[in-house]
C-alpha positions in Angstrom: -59.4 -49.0 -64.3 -56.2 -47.4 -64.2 -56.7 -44.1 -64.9 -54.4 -41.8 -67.5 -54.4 -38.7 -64.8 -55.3 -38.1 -62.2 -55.0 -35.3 -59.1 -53.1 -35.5 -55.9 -54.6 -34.3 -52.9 -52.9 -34.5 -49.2 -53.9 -33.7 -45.7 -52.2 -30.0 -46.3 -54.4 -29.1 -49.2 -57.5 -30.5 -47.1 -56.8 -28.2 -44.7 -56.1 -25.2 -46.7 -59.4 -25.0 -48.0 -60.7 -25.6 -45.0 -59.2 -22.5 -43.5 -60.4 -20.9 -46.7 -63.9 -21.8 -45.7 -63.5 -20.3 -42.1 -62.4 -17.5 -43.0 -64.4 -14.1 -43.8 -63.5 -14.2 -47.5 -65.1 -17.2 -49.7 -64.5 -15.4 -52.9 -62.3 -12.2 -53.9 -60.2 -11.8 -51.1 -56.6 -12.5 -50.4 -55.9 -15.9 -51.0 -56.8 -15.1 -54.9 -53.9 -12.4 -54.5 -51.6 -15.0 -53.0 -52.2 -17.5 -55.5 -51.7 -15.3 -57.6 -48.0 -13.9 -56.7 -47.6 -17.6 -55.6 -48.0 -18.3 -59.3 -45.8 -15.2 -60.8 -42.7 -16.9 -59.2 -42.8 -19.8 -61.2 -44.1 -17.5 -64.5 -40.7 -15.7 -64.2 -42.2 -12.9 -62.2 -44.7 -12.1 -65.0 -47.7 -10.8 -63.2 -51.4 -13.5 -63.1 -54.8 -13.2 -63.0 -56.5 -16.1 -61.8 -59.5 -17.2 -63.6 -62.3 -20.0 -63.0 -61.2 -22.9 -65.5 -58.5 -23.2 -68.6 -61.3 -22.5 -71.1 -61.9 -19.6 -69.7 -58.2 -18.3 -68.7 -58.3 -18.2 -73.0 -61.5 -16.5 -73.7 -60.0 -13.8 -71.2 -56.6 -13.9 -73.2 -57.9 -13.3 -76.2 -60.1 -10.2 -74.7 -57.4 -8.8 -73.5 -55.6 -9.1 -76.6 -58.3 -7.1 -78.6 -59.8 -10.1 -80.2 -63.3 -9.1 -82.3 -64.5 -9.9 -85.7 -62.9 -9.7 -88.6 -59.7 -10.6 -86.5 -58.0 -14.1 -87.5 -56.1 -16.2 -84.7 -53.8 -18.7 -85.8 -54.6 -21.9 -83.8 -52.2 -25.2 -84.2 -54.7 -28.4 -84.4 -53.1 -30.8 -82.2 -54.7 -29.0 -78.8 -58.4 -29.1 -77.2 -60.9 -27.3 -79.2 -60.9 -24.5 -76.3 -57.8 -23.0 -77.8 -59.9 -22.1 -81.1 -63.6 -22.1 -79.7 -62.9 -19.6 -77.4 -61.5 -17.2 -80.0 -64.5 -17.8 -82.0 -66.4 -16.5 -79.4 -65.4 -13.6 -80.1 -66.3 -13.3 -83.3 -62.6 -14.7 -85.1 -61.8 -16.6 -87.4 -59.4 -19.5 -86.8 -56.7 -20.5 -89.5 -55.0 -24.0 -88.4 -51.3 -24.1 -88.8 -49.8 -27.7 -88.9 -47.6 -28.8 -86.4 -43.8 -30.1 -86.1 -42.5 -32.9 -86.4 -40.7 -35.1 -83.0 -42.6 -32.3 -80.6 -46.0 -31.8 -82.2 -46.1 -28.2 -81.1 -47.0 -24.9 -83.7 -44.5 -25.1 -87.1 -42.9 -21.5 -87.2 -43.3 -22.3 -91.0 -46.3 -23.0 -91.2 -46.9 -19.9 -89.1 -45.6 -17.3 -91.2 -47.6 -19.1 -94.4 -50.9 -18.3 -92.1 -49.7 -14.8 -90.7 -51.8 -12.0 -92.8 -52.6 -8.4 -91.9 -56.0 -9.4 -90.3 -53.5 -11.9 -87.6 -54.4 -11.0 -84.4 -53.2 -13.4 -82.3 -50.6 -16.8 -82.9 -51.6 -19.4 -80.1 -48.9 -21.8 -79.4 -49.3 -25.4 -77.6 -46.9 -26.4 -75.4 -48.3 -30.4 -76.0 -48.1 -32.6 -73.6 -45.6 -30.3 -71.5 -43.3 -30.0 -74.3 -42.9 -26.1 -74.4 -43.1 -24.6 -78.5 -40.1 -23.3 -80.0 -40.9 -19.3 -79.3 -38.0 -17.9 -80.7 -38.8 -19.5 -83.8 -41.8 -18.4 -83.6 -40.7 -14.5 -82.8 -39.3 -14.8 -86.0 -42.1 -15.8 -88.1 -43.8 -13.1 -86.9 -41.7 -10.7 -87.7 -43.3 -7.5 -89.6 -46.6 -8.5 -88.3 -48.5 -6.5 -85.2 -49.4 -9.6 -84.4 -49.8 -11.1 -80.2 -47.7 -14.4 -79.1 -49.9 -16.4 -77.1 -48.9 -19.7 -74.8 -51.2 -21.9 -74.3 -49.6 -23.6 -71.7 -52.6 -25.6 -70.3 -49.8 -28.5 -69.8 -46.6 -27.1 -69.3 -46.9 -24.8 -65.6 -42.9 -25.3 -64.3 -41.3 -26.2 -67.7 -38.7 -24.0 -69.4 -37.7 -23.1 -73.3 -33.9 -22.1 -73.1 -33.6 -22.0 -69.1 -36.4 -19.4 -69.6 -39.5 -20.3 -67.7 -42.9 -20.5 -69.3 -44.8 -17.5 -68.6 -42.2 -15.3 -69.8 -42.0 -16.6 -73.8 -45.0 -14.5 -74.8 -46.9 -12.0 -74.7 -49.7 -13.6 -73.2 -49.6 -17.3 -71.2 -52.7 -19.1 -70.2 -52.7 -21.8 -67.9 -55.2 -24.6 -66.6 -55.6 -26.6 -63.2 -57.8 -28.9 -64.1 -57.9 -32.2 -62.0 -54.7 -34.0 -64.5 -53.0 -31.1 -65.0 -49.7 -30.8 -63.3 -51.5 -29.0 -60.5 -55.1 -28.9 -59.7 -57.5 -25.7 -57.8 -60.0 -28.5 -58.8 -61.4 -26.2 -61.5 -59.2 -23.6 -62.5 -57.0 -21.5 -64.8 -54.8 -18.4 -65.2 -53.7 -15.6 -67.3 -50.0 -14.6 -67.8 -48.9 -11.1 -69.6 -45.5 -9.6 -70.3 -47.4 -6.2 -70.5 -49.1 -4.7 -67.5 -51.7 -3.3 -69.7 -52.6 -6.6 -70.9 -52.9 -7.8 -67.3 -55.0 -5.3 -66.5 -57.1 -6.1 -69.6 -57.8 -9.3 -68.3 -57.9 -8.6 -64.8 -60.8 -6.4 -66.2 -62.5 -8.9 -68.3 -62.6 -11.7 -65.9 -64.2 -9.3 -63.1 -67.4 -8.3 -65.6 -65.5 -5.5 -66.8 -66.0 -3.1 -63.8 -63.7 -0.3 -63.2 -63.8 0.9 -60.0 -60.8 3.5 -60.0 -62.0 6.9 -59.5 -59.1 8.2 -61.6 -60.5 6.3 -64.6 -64.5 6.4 -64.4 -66.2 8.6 -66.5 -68.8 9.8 -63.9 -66.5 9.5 -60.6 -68.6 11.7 -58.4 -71.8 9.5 -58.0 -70.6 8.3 -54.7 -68.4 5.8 -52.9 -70.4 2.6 -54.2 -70.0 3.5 -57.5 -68.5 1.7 -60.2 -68.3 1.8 -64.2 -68.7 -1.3 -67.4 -67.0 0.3 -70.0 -66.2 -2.7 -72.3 -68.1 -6.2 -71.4 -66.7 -8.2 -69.4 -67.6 -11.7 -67.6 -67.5 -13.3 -64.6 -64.7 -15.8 -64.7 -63.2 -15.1 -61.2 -61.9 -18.1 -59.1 -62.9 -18.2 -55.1 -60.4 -18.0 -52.8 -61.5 -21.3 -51.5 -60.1 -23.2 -54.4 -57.1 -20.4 -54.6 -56.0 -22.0 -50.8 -56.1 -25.2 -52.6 -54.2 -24.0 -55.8 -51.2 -22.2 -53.0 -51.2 -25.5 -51.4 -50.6 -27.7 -54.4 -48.0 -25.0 -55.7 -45.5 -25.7 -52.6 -44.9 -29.5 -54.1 -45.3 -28.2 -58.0 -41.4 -29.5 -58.1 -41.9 -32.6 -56.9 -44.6 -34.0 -58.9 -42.7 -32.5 -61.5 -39.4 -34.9 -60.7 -41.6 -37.8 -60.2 -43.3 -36.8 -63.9 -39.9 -36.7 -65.1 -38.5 -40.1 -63.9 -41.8 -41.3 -64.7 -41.1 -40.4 -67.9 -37.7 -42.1 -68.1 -38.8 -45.5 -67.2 -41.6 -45.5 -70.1 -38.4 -44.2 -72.3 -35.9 -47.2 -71.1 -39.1 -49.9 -71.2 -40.5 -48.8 -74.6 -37.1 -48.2 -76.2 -36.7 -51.6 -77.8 -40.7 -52.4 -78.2 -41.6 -53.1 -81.8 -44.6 -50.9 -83.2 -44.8 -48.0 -80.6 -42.2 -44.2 -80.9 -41.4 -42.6 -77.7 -42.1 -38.9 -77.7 -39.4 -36.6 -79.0 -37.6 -33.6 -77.2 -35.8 -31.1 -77.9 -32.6 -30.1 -76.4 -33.0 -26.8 -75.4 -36.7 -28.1 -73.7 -37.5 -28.9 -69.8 -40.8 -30.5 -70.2 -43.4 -30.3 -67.5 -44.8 -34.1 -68.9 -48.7 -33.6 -68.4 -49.1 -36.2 -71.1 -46.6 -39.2 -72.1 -47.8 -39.8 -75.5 -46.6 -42.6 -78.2 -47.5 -43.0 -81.2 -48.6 -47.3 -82.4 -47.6 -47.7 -85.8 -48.9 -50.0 -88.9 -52.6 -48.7 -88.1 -53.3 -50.3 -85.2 -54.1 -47.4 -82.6 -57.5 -48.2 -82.1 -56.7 -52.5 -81.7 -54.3 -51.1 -79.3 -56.3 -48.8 -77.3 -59.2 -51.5 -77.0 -56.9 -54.1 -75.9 -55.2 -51.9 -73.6 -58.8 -51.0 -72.4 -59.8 -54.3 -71.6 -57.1 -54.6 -69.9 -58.1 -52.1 -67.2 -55.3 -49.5 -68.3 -57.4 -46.2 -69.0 -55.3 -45.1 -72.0 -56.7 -41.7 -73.8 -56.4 -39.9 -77.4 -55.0 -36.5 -77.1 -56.3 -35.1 -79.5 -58.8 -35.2 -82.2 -57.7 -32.5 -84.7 -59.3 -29.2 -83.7 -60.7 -29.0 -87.8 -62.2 -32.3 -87.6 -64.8 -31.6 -85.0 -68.2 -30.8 -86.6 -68.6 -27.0 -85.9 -65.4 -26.4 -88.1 -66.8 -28.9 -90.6 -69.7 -26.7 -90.4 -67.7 -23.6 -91.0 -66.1 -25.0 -94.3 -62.9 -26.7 -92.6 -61.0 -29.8 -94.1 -59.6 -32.9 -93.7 -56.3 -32.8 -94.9 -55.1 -29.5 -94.6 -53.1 -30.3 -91.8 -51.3 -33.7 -92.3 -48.4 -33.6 -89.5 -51.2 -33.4 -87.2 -53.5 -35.3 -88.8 -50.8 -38.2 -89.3 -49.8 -38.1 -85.5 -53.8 -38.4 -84.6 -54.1 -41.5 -86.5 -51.1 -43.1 -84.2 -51.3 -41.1 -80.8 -51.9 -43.1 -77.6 -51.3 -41.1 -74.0 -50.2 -43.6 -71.6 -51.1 -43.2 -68.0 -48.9 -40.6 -66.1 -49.6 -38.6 -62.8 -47.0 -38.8 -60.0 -49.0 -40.8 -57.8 -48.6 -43.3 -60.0 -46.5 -46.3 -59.0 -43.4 -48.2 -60.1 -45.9 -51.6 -60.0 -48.5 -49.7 -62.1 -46.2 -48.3 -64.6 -45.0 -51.4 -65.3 -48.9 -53.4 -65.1 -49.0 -50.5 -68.2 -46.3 -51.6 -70.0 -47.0 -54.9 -70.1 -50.6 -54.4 -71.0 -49.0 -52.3 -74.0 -46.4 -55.1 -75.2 -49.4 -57.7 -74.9 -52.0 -55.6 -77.2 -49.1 -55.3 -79.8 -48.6 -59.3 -79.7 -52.3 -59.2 -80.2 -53.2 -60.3 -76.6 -55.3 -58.2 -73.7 -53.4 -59.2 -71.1 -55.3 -59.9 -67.5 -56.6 -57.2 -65.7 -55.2 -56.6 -62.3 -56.9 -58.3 -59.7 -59.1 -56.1 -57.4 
Protein backbone atom coordinates (compact mmCIF):
# COMPACT_ATOMS: atom_id res chain seq x y z
CA UNK A 1 0.00 0.00 0.00
CA UNK A 2 1.10 3.32 -1.00
CA UNK A 3 0.82 5.28 1.84
CA UNK A 4 -0.79 9.11 1.92
CA UNK A 5 2.34 10.30 4.33
CA UNK A 6 4.69 9.30 5.49
CA UNK A 7 8.20 10.48 7.57
CA UNK A 8 11.67 10.80 6.22
CA UNK A 9 14.32 9.64 8.28
CA UNK A 10 18.28 9.65 7.18
CA UNK A 11 21.51 8.48 8.63
CA UNK A 12 21.91 12.29 10.24
CA UNK A 13 18.74 12.10 12.26
CA UNK A 14 19.83 8.38 13.34
CA UNK A 15 22.68 9.65 14.66
CA UNK A 16 21.41 12.73 16.37
CA UNK A 17 19.34 10.86 18.62
CA UNK A 18 21.80 8.72 19.15
CA UNK A 19 24.10 11.29 20.61
CA UNK A 20 21.05 12.42 22.45
CA UNK A 21 21.00 9.03 24.10
CA UNK A 22 24.72 9.34 25.12
CA UNK A 23 24.60 12.07 26.47
CA UNK A 24 23.86 13.10 30.32
CA UNK A 25 20.56 14.70 29.47
CA UNK A 26 17.61 12.26 28.16
CA UNK A 27 14.90 14.84 29.00
CA UNK A 28 14.98 18.75 29.92
CA UNK A 29 18.22 19.62 28.94
CA UNK A 30 19.71 21.61 26.07
CA UNK A 31 18.74 20.01 22.99
CA UNK A 32 14.92 21.02 24.11
CA UNK A 33 16.39 24.68 24.15
CA UNK A 34 18.05 24.22 20.77
CA UNK A 35 15.07 22.90 19.20
CA UNK A 36 13.53 25.27 20.37
CA UNK A 37 15.48 28.54 19.09
CA UNK A 38 16.04 26.20 16.04
CA UNK A 39 12.36 26.44 15.65
CA UNK A 40 11.91 30.43 16.46
CA UNK A 41 13.87 31.12 13.18
CA UNK A 42 11.54 29.78 11.00
CA UNK A 43 8.37 31.23 13.39
CA UNK A 44 9.77 34.70 12.56
CA UNK A 45 11.75 34.90 15.77
CA UNK A 46 8.65 34.42 17.82
CA UNK A 47 9.82 32.57 20.89
CA UNK A 48 8.59 28.23 21.31
CA UNK A 49 7.91 25.98 23.80
CA UNK A 50 8.27 22.56 22.79
CA UNK A 51 5.58 20.21 23.83
CA UNK A 52 5.02 16.25 23.61
CA UNK A 53 2.44 15.89 20.70
CA UNK A 54 0.17 18.46 18.51
CA UNK A 55 -2.80 17.67 20.79
CA UNK A 56 -1.14 18.72 23.41
CA UNK A 57 0.82 21.87 21.92
CA UNK A 58 -3.24 23.09 21.90
CA UNK A 59 -4.41 22.15 25.26
CA UNK A 60 -1.26 24.18 26.44
CA UNK A 61 -2.33 27.11 24.00
CA UNK A 62 -5.51 27.47 25.19
CA UNK A 63 -4.05 27.40 29.03
CA UNK A 64 -2.11 29.91 28.31
CA UNK A 65 -4.68 31.87 26.83
CA UNK A 66 -6.92 31.85 30.02
CA UNK A 67 -9.29 29.27 28.63
CA UNK A 68 -12.01 28.01 31.65
CA UNK A 69 -15.61 27.57 31.66
CA UNK A 70 -18.01 29.70 30.65
CA UNK A 71 -15.40 30.79 27.97
CA UNK A 72 -16.45 30.07 24.15
CA UNK A 73 -13.63 29.23 21.48
CA UNK A 74 -14.49 29.53 18.01
CA UNK A 75 -13.32 26.37 16.24
CA UNK A 76 -13.63 26.08 12.16
CA UNK A 77 -14.94 22.31 11.35
CA UNK A 78 -12.75 21.26 8.58
CA UNK A 79 -9.69 20.30 11.19
CA UNK A 80 -9.07 17.15 13.63
CA UNK A 81 -11.28 17.14 16.54
CA UNK A 82 -8.03 18.14 18.77
CA UNK A 83 -8.53 21.77 17.81
CA UNK A 84 -11.97 21.78 19.71
CA UNK A 85 -11.57 18.76 22.19
CA UNK A 86 -8.76 20.16 23.69
CA UNK A 87 -10.59 23.43 24.44
CA UNK A 88 -13.28 21.52 25.89
CA UNK A 89 -11.08 20.27 28.28
CA UNK A 90 -11.06 23.04 29.73
CA UNK A 91 -14.26 23.44 30.42
CA UNK A 92 -15.33 25.71 26.87
CA UNK A 93 -17.68 25.74 24.76
CA UNK A 94 -16.96 25.35 21.06
CA UNK A 95 -19.02 27.45 18.39
CA UNK A 96 -18.13 26.06 14.73
CA UNK A 97 -17.64 28.74 12.14
CA UNK A 98 -17.93 27.56 8.47
CA UNK A 99 -15.22 27.69 6.29
CA UNK A 100 -14.22 29.47 2.88
CA UNK A 101 -14.61 28.68 -0.17
CA UNK A 102 -11.27 27.57 -2.76
CA UNK A 103 -8.95 27.31 0.67
CA UNK A 104 -11.26 25.67 3.20
CA UNK A 105 -9.66 27.63 6.04
CA UNK A 106 -11.87 29.87 8.93
CA UNK A 107 -14.51 32.46 7.05
CA UNK A 108 -13.67 35.90 8.64
CA UNK A 109 -17.49 36.20 8.11
CA UNK A 110 -18.62 33.65 9.59
CA UNK A 111 -16.17 34.62 12.39
CA UNK A 112 -17.53 37.88 13.37
CA UNK A 113 -21.33 36.18 13.29
CA UNK A 114 -19.84 33.69 16.11
CA UNK A 115 -17.65 36.46 18.00
CA UNK A 116 -19.73 37.31 21.37
CA UNK A 117 -18.52 38.79 24.63
CA UNK A 118 -17.89 35.25 26.22
CA UNK A 119 -15.08 34.64 22.84
CA UNK A 120 -12.14 33.70 24.26
CA UNK A 121 -10.23 32.52 21.73
CA UNK A 122 -10.65 32.29 17.42
CA UNK A 123 -8.69 29.05 16.29
CA UNK A 124 -7.71 29.28 12.69
CA UNK A 125 -6.68 26.12 10.36
CA UNK A 126 -4.13 26.58 8.15
CA UNK A 127 -5.67 23.21 6.07
CA UNK A 128 -3.61 21.27 4.33
CA UNK A 129 -0.65 23.86 4.55
CA UNK A 130 -2.73 26.50 3.15
CA UNK A 131 -2.15 29.39 5.76
CA UNK A 132 -5.88 31.35 6.77
CA UNK A 133 -6.34 34.74 5.78
CA UNK A 134 -5.33 36.52 9.35
CA UNK A 135 -5.71 39.91 8.41
CA UNK A 136 -9.10 39.24 7.58
CA UNK A 137 -9.49 37.72 10.35
CA UNK A 138 -7.89 40.75 12.62
CA UNK A 139 -10.60 42.49 11.30
CA UNK A 140 -13.42 40.46 12.37
CA UNK A 141 -12.28 40.62 15.56
CA UNK A 142 -12.21 43.93 15.91
CA UNK A 143 -13.90 45.39 19.32
CA UNK A 144 -13.55 42.00 20.80
CA UNK A 145 -10.80 41.06 23.64
CA UNK A 146 -10.72 38.17 22.02
CA UNK A 147 -7.04 35.75 21.26
CA UNK A 148 -6.00 34.81 17.54
CA UNK A 149 -4.89 31.36 17.55
CA UNK A 150 -2.95 29.38 14.52
CA UNK A 151 -3.37 26.12 14.40
CA UNK A 152 -0.81 25.45 12.24
CA UNK A 153 -0.50 21.60 12.70
CA UNK A 154 0.24 21.62 8.69
CA UNK A 155 1.73 24.67 7.70
CA UNK A 156 5.50 24.86 9.75
CA UNK A 157 7.65 26.99 6.82
CA UNK A 158 4.69 28.48 4.94
CA UNK A 159 3.97 32.31 4.77
CA UNK A 160 0.68 34.65 4.60
CA UNK A 161 1.94 37.92 2.87
CA UNK A 162 5.79 37.13 2.94
CA UNK A 163 5.09 36.97 6.70
CA UNK A 164 5.97 33.59 8.20
CA UNK A 165 3.67 31.46 10.20
CA UNK A 166 4.30 31.96 13.71
CA UNK A 167 4.09 35.53 13.63
CA UNK A 168 0.18 35.93 12.30
CA UNK A 169 -1.20 35.42 15.82
CA UNK A 170 -1.18 35.66 18.98
CA UNK A 171 -0.64 32.16 19.69
CA UNK A 172 0.69 29.28 16.92
CA UNK A 173 0.66 25.69 17.63
CA UNK A 174 2.42 23.30 15.69
CA UNK A 175 2.58 19.42 15.36
CA UNK A 176 5.43 16.84 14.29
CA UNK A 177 3.70 14.01 13.99
CA UNK A 178 5.16 11.23 11.69
CA UNK A 179 3.26 13.04 8.07
CA UNK A 180 3.69 16.27 9.15
CA UNK A 181 6.13 18.34 7.22
CA UNK A 182 8.70 17.40 9.90
CA UNK A 183 8.59 14.65 12.39
CA UNK A 184 10.30 14.50 16.47
CA UNK A 185 8.33 11.18 15.96
CA UNK A 186 5.74 12.46 18.48
CA UNK A 187 5.75 16.01 18.91
CA UNK A 188 4.42 19.61 18.96
CA UNK A 189 5.05 23.19 19.83
CA UNK A 190 3.71 26.47 21.09
CA UNK A 191 4.27 29.77 19.36
CA UNK A 192 3.37 33.39 21.19
CA UNK A 193 3.76 36.95 20.04
CA UNK A 194 3.66 37.84 23.76
CA UNK A 195 6.29 36.75 26.20
CA UNK A 196 3.82 36.39 28.86
CA UNK A 197 1.92 34.07 26.93
CA UNK A 198 5.14 31.99 26.45
CA UNK A 199 5.82 31.91 29.70
CA UNK A 200 2.15 30.79 30.35
CA UNK A 201 2.76 27.86 28.44
CA UNK A 202 6.14 27.21 29.23
CA UNK A 203 4.46 26.99 32.64
CA UNK A 204 1.69 24.69 31.86
CA UNK A 205 3.51 22.17 29.92
CA UNK A 206 6.13 21.80 32.91
CA UNK A 207 3.21 20.91 35.65
CA UNK A 208 2.91 24.42 36.50
CA UNK A 209 6.07 24.70 38.73
CA UNK A 210 7.57 27.97 39.33
CA UNK A 211 10.84 27.76 40.47
CA UNK A 212 11.98 31.58 40.46
CA UNK A 213 12.67 32.81 43.79
CA UNK A 214 11.52 36.26 42.72
CA UNK A 215 8.09 34.89 42.13
CA UNK A 216 7.31 32.06 44.78
CA UNK A 217 5.23 32.90 47.47
CA UNK A 218 7.33 31.11 50.24
CA UNK A 219 10.95 31.57 48.67
CA UNK A 220 12.88 30.90 51.77
CA UNK A 221 12.21 27.04 52.31
CA UNK A 222 15.42 26.26 50.72
CA UNK A 223 17.29 25.67 47.45
CA UNK A 224 15.10 22.47 46.33
CA UNK A 225 12.14 24.32 46.58
CA UNK A 226 9.63 25.04 44.10
CA UNK A 227 5.84 26.35 43.87
CA UNK A 228 2.28 25.02 41.71
CA UNK A 229 0.42 27.94 41.72
CA UNK A 230 -2.09 27.22 38.78
CA UNK A 231 -2.26 23.40 37.39
CA UNK A 232 -0.27 22.52 35.06
CA UNK A 233 0.70 19.12 33.22
CA UNK A 234 3.35 17.33 32.00
CA UNK A 235 3.54 17.71 28.33
CA UNK A 236 7.35 18.22 28.00
CA UNK A 237 9.15 16.67 25.04
CA UNK A 238 12.81 14.71 25.77
CA UNK A 239 15.59 16.00 24.32
CA UNK A 240 16.05 12.68 22.67
CA UNK A 241 13.32 13.31 20.16
CA UNK A 242 14.28 17.35 20.33
CA UNK A 243 17.96 15.99 18.47
CA UNK A 244 15.74 14.37 16.14
CA UNK A 245 13.30 17.38 15.59
CA UNK A 246 16.95 19.90 15.16
CA UNK A 247 18.01 17.27 12.74
CA UNK A 248 14.89 17.20 10.55
CA UNK A 249 14.72 21.19 10.79
CA UNK A 250 18.19 21.55 8.73
CA UNK A 251 16.26 19.95 5.45
CA UNK A 252 12.67 21.60 6.47
CA UNK A 253 13.29 23.63 2.98
CA UNK A 254 13.85 20.94 1.00
CA UNK A 255 11.02 18.64 1.63
CA UNK A 256 9.25 21.74 1.41
CA UNK A 257 10.42 22.31 -2.50
CA UNK A 258 9.92 18.74 -3.19
CA UNK A 259 6.20 19.16 -1.49
CA UNK A 260 5.85 22.03 -3.71
CA UNK A 261 6.77 20.50 -7.20
CA UNK A 262 5.02 17.62 -5.99
CA UNK A 263 2.27 19.56 -5.90
CA UNK A 264 2.66 20.94 -9.38
CA UNK A 265 2.75 17.72 -11.12
CA UNK A 266 -0.74 16.58 -9.42
CA UNK A 267 -1.89 20.27 -10.68
CA UNK A 268 -0.58 19.83 -14.52
CA UNK A 269 -1.84 15.85 -14.45
CA UNK A 270 -5.27 16.47 -12.85
CA UNK A 271 -5.94 19.74 -14.69
CA UNK A 272 -7.90 18.31 -17.61
CA UNK A 273 -9.31 15.04 -15.53
CA UNK A 274 -13.14 14.98 -15.63
CA UNK A 275 -14.81 14.73 -12.09
CA UNK A 276 -11.94 15.69 -9.65
CA UNK A 277 -10.99 20.03 -8.60
CA UNK A 278 -7.53 20.73 -7.71
CA UNK A 279 -7.08 22.61 -4.52
CA UNK A 280 -7.29 26.35 -4.60
CA UNK A 281 -4.75 29.06 -3.51
CA UNK A 282 -4.58 32.17 -2.79
CA UNK A 283 -2.18 34.67 -4.19
CA UNK A 284 -0.83 36.17 -1.34
CA UNK A 285 -0.30 32.32 0.21
CA UNK A 286 3.10 30.07 0.26
CA UNK A 287 1.71 26.78 1.26
CA UNK A 288 3.71 24.28 3.27
CA UNK A 289 1.44 21.34 1.27
CA UNK A 290 1.08 18.65 4.22
CA UNK A 291 -2.03 17.52 2.38
CA UNK A 292 -2.85 17.60 -1.49
CA UNK A 293 -6.47 17.30 -1.34
CA UNK A 294 -9.28 17.14 -4.34
CA UNK A 295 -12.37 17.16 -4.15
CA UNK A 296 -14.46 13.90 -6.70
CA UNK A 297 -17.58 15.28 -7.82
CA UNK A 298 -21.16 13.76 -8.84
CA UNK A 299 -21.13 11.83 -5.34
CA UNK A 300 -18.70 9.44 -6.00
CA UNK A 301 -16.02 10.02 -3.17
CA UNK A 302 -16.50 6.98 -1.47
CA UNK A 303 -16.53 4.60 -5.20
CA UNK A 304 -13.46 6.50 -5.66
CA UNK A 305 -11.70 6.03 -2.54
CA UNK A 306 -12.47 2.09 -2.61
CA UNK A 307 -11.26 1.77 -6.04
CA UNK A 308 -8.38 3.74 -5.42
CA UNK A 309 -7.91 1.44 -2.29
CA UNK A 310 -7.87 -1.61 -4.11
CA UNK A 311 -5.65 -0.35 -6.00
CA UNK A 312 -2.96 -0.21 -3.41
CA UNK A 313 -2.96 3.73 -3.34
CA UNK A 314 -3.59 4.60 0.53
CA UNK A 315 -5.78 7.65 -0.18
CA UNK A 316 -7.29 9.33 3.26
CA UNK A 317 -10.43 11.69 4.24
CA UNK A 318 -9.20 14.83 5.81
CA UNK A 319 -11.64 15.50 7.65
CA UNK A 320 -14.80 14.45 9.11
CA UNK A 321 -16.57 17.58 10.28
CA UNK A 322 -15.47 18.37 13.83
CA UNK A 323 -19.67 18.65 14.79
CA UNK A 324 -20.40 15.37 13.26
CA UNK A 325 -18.44 13.23 15.65
CA UNK A 326 -20.61 11.79 18.41
CA UNK A 327 -19.43 13.77 21.53
CA UNK A 328 -20.68 17.05 19.78
CA UNK A 329 -23.89 15.14 18.73
CA UNK A 330 -24.01 14.47 22.31
CA UNK A 331 -23.63 18.09 23.30
CA UNK A 332 -26.59 19.23 21.01
CA UNK A 333 -24.43 19.93 17.74
CA UNK A 334 -25.90 19.69 14.08
CA UNK A 335 -25.70 18.54 10.86
CA UNK A 336 -26.01 21.28 8.71
CA UNK A 337 -24.97 24.24 10.33
CA UNK A 338 -21.86 24.32 8.52
CA UNK A 339 -22.47 23.55 4.85
CA UNK A 340 -19.08 24.90 3.05
CA UNK A 341 -17.56 22.40 5.20
CA UNK A 342 -19.93 20.01 5.23
CA UNK A 343 -20.19 20.22 1.28
CA UNK A 344 -16.32 19.82 0.82
CA UNK A 345 -16.40 16.59 3.34
CA UNK A 346 -18.82 14.92 1.10
CA UNK A 347 -16.19 15.36 -1.99
CA UNK A 348 -12.61 15.51 -0.21
CA UNK A 349 -10.01 12.95 -1.21
CA UNK A 350 -6.11 13.60 0.08
CA UNK A 351 -3.97 12.13 -2.37
CA UNK A 352 -0.63 10.69 -1.30
CA UNK A 353 2.07 13.40 -0.75
CA UNK A 354 5.44 13.22 1.35
CA UNK A 355 8.71 14.14 -0.37
CA UNK A 356 9.98 10.85 -0.54
CA UNK A 357 7.61 10.18 -2.72
CA UNK A 358 8.57 9.42 -6.33
CA UNK A 359 8.04 10.71 -9.78
CA UNK A 360 6.99 6.74 -10.69
CA UNK A 361 4.59 6.70 -7.65
CA UNK A 362 3.00 10.00 -8.25
CA UNK A 363 2.17 8.94 -11.42
CA UNK A 364 1.06 4.83 -10.31
CA UNK A 365 -1.46 7.59 -8.19
CA UNK A 366 -2.66 9.28 -10.89
CA UNK A 367 -3.49 6.65 -12.92
CA UNK A 368 -5.18 4.70 -10.25
CA UNK A 369 -7.33 8.03 -9.81
CA UNK A 370 -8.29 8.46 -13.66
CA UNK A 371 -9.13 4.59 -13.67
CA UNK A 372 -11.59 4.69 -10.47
CA UNK A 373 -13.36 7.64 -12.29
CA UNK A 374 -13.72 5.47 -15.60
CA UNK A 375 -15.14 3.06 -13.08
CA UNK A 376 -12.03 0.64 -13.11
CA UNK A 377 -9.41 -0.28 -10.07
CA UNK A 378 -6.66 -0.36 -11.91
CA UNK A 379 -3.82 -3.15 -11.06
CA UNK A 380 -1.98 -2.89 -8.12
CA UNK A 381 1.79 -2.44 -8.43
CA UNK A 382 3.52 -5.50 -8.45
CA UNK A 383 5.59 -6.34 -5.25
Amino acid sequence: MLPYGRQSITEDDVEAVVAALRSDWLTTGPQVDGFEADLAKWAGGVGCAAVSNGTAALHVAYAAAGVGPGDEVVVPPMTFVATASSAVALGAKIVFADVEEETFTLDPAAVAAATTSRTRVVSAVDYAGHPADYDALRGALDGSDALLLADAAHSIGASYKDRPVGTLADLTTFSFFPTKNLTTAEGGAVAATDPRLLERARRFRNIGLVRDRNEQRWPDEGGWHQEVHEFGLNYRLPDVLCALGRSQLRRLDGFLARRAELVARYDEALADLPGVLTPGRRSWARPAWHLYPVRILDGRRREVYDRMREAGIGVQVNYIPVHWHPAFADLGYRRGSCPVAESFYAQELSLPLYPTLSDADQERVVDALAAALHGRTARPAAA
